[in-house]
C-alpha positions in Angstrom: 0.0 0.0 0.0 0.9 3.0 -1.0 0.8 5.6 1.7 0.4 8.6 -0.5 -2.5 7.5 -1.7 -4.1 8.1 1.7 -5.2 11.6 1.6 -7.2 13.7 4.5 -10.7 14.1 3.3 -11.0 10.9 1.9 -14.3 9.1 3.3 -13.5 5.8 4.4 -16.1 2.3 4.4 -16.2 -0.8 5.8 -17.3 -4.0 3.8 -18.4 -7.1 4.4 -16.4 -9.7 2.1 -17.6 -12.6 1.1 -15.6 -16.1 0.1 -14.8 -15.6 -3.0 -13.4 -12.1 -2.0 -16.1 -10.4 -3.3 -17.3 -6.8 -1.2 -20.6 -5.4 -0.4 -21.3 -1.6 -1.0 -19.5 -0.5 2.1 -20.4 1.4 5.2 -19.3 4.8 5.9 -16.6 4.8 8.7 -15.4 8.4 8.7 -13.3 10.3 7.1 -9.1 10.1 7.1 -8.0 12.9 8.9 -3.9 11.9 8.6 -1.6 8.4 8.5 0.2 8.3 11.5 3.7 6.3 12.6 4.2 4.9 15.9 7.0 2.7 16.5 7.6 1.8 12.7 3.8 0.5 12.0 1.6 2.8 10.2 -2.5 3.8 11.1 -5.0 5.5 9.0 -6.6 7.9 11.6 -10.7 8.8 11.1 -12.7 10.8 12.5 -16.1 10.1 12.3 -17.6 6.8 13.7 -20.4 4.0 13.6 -22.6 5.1 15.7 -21.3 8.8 17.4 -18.8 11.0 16.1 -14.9 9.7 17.4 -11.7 9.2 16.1 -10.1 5.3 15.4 -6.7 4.5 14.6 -7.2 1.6 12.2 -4.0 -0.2 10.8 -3.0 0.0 7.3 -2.9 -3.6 7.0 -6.7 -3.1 7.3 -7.1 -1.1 3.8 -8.1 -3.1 0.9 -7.8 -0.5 -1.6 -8.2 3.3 -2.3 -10.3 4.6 -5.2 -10.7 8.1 -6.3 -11.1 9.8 -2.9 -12.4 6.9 -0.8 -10.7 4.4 1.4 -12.6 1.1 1.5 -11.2 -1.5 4.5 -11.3 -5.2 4.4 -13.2 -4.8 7.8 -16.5 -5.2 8.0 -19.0 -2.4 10.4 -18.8 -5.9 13.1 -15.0 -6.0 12.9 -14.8 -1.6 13.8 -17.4 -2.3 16.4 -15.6 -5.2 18.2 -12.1 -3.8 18.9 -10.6 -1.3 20.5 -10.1 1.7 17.3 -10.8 4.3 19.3 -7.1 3.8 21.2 -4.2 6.0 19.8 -1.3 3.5 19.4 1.1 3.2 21.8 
């Protein structure tokens, strides 16, 4: 992944992915407000939310691609809700 192509502004969704690798429409996440470095592992941070407005720090690993101005996660909404995002790496 290309870090560059990680812009602020960009909206960001979650998916739900199938089998056979194949993606749903997404769910809007937030939007990317910078990529951050801590300790040489890089995060996508979002403000925005699921549910109520907050900020998550989701790894880079998570991001299946980046088209035009969106970044779209291989997480699903589930996945978002059932960790601990909202904690700035340390």
């Amino acid at each position: 992944m290309d870090l560059a192509n990680i812009q602020p502004g960009y909206a960001v969704y979650a998916h739900h992915i199938d089998r056979q690798r194949h993606a749903d429409l997404g769910q809007y996440v937030g939007t990317v407000i910078r990529v951050l470095e801590h300790k040489g592992l890089h995060y996508v941070h979002v403000r925005g939310g699921l549910d109520a407005p907050n900020d998550l720090y989701i790894p880079v690993e998570a991001v299946r691609q980046v088209v035009g101005k969106q970044v779209h996660l291989n997480l699903s909404p589930e996945d978002l809700a059932g960790q601990a995002w909202h904690l700035p790496p340390r």
